[in-house]
Phi, psi and omega in degrees: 000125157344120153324326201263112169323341208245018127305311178275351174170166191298148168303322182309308187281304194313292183276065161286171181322273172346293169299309212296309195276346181260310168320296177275042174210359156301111184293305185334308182290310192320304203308311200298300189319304184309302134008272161347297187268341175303312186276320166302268169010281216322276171354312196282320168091103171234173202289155173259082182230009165075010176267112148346125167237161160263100148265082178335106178259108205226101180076064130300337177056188197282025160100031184251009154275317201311314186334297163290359130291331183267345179315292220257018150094354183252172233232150185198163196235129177245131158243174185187162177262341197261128168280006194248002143299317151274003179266337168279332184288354204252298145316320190272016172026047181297159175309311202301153154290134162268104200242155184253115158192182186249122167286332175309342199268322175117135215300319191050064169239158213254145189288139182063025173285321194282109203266336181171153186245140156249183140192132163254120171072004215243338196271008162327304141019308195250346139281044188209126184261099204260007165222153168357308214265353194266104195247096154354282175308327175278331176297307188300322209294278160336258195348303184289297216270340160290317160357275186298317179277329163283304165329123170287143195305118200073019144278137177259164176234133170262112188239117164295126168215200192221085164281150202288320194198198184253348173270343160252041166247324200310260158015307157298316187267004173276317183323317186300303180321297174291356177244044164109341232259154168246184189109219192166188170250141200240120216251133186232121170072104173220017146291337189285341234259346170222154180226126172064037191072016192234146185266152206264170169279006161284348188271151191249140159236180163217128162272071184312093192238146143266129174284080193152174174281134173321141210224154173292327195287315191280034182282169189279161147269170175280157196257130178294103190273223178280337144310312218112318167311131185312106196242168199284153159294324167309343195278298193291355165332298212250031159289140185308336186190167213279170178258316182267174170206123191270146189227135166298132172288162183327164198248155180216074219265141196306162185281144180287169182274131182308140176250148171289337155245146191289056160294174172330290170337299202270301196316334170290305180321305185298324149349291184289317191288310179292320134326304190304327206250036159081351208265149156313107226232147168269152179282156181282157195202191202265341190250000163306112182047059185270143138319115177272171181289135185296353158200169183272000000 
């Protein structure tokens, strides 16, 4: 059996009562976690002026990134699907406000309340369809563009995960793309990153997004090396892969001259554009937008 919890059973099941309480009582996880959110905090840049911001803690679990928001003077809202998650966290009378839901359905926050977002380990997640009804791609879609929509302008959101492979990290960050967002990925300790094709548990990734168009202010950071230290692009050349990676916001390209007549062409274009947006498409084929007969 697979190692990675989001393999083994839905979150809500996987993290039952049992699991909520053994998970928070791991000095070991206590450590990791702080450790994480200590680096999302970093990451997210928020102004050094000693002013509280409200931050979205996304797959809070039983409150131990909040802990490190709340440390570190800001005020913050945790969601999560699993309840018996928030039901520990609620004993443990962490600060944050506390919502019980699925981010695949969309965040439902009033726009542009959010000064910056985390998540540790959780959006993976969404790329696994644990029910009939569950389309990754529209669940990541929801996700990115509520997102995307609570936020404040030129606000980030940092979400620490564990992608399964390179076709679901790709997946996440198209996702990403496509609902607004700019930034990129911040890979910390990536001499470490692979041992027999498997990424090891030293390597971090992060998903540095901006709510907006790319910026001088809005650059990725730099990635973390085998010190601790901040490392150069020269260092990560000859790396299999960069430690930071940079991804372009959504593209808004000016409108084109109408074409007037609805041909093979444009029907294939319309085609390709609704595909980008996730929706379910018929494959093309030789009888794609033939003219039919005015009768049979």
């Amino acid at each position: 059996m697979s190692s990675r919890p989001e393999l083994q059973a839905p979150p809500e099941i996987f993290y039952g009562d049992t699991e909520a309480r053994k998970y928070t009582s791991s000095s070991r996880i206590i450590e990791i976690q702080a450790k994480l959110s200590e680096r999302a905090l970093e990451l997210l840049a928020l102004p050094d002026d000693g002013v509280p911001r409200l931050l979205l803690d996304i797959g809070c679990g039983s409150g131990l990134s909040g802990e490190t928001l709340s440390e570190n003077g800001h005020q913050w809202i945790g969601l999560d699907i699993s309840e018996s998650m928030l039901n520990v966290a609620s004993e443990r009378e962490v600060e944050g406000d506390l919502l019980l839901g699925d981010m695949g359905q969309g965040l439902g926050l009033r726009p542009g309340v959010i000064d910056g977002a985390i998540s540790i380990s959780a959006v993976q997640w969404l790329c696994n369809a644990d029910k009939s009804s569950h389309e990754p791609r529209l669940r990541l879609k929801a996700f990115f563009a509520s997102l995307y929509r609570c936020l404040a302008r030129g606000a980030r959101a940092v979400l620490q995960l564990y992608p399964e492979n390179n076709a679901q990290r790709e997946l996440i960050l198209s996702s990403a793309m496509r609902a607004g967002f700019s930034g990129g990925v911040v890979v910390d300790y990536p001499h470490r990153s692979r041992l027999h094709h498997e990424i090891t548990k030293s390597r971090k990734e992060y998903f540095v997004l901006t709510c907006g168009p790319p910026s001088l202010s809005a650059a990725v950071p730099k990635a973390k090396g085998e010190d601790g230290e901040s490392c150069s692009d020269d260092e990560s050349s000859g790396d299999e892969e960069n430690q930071t990676v940079s991804i372009s916001d959504r593209h808004r390209p000016r409108k084109k001259q109408k074409i007037s007549k609805k041909g093979r062409g444009w029907v294939l274009a319309k085609k390709e554009q609704m595909r980008r947006k996730g929706n379910t498409v018929p494959p093309d084929s030789k009888y794609t937008a033939r003219k039919r007969k005015a009768r049979f």
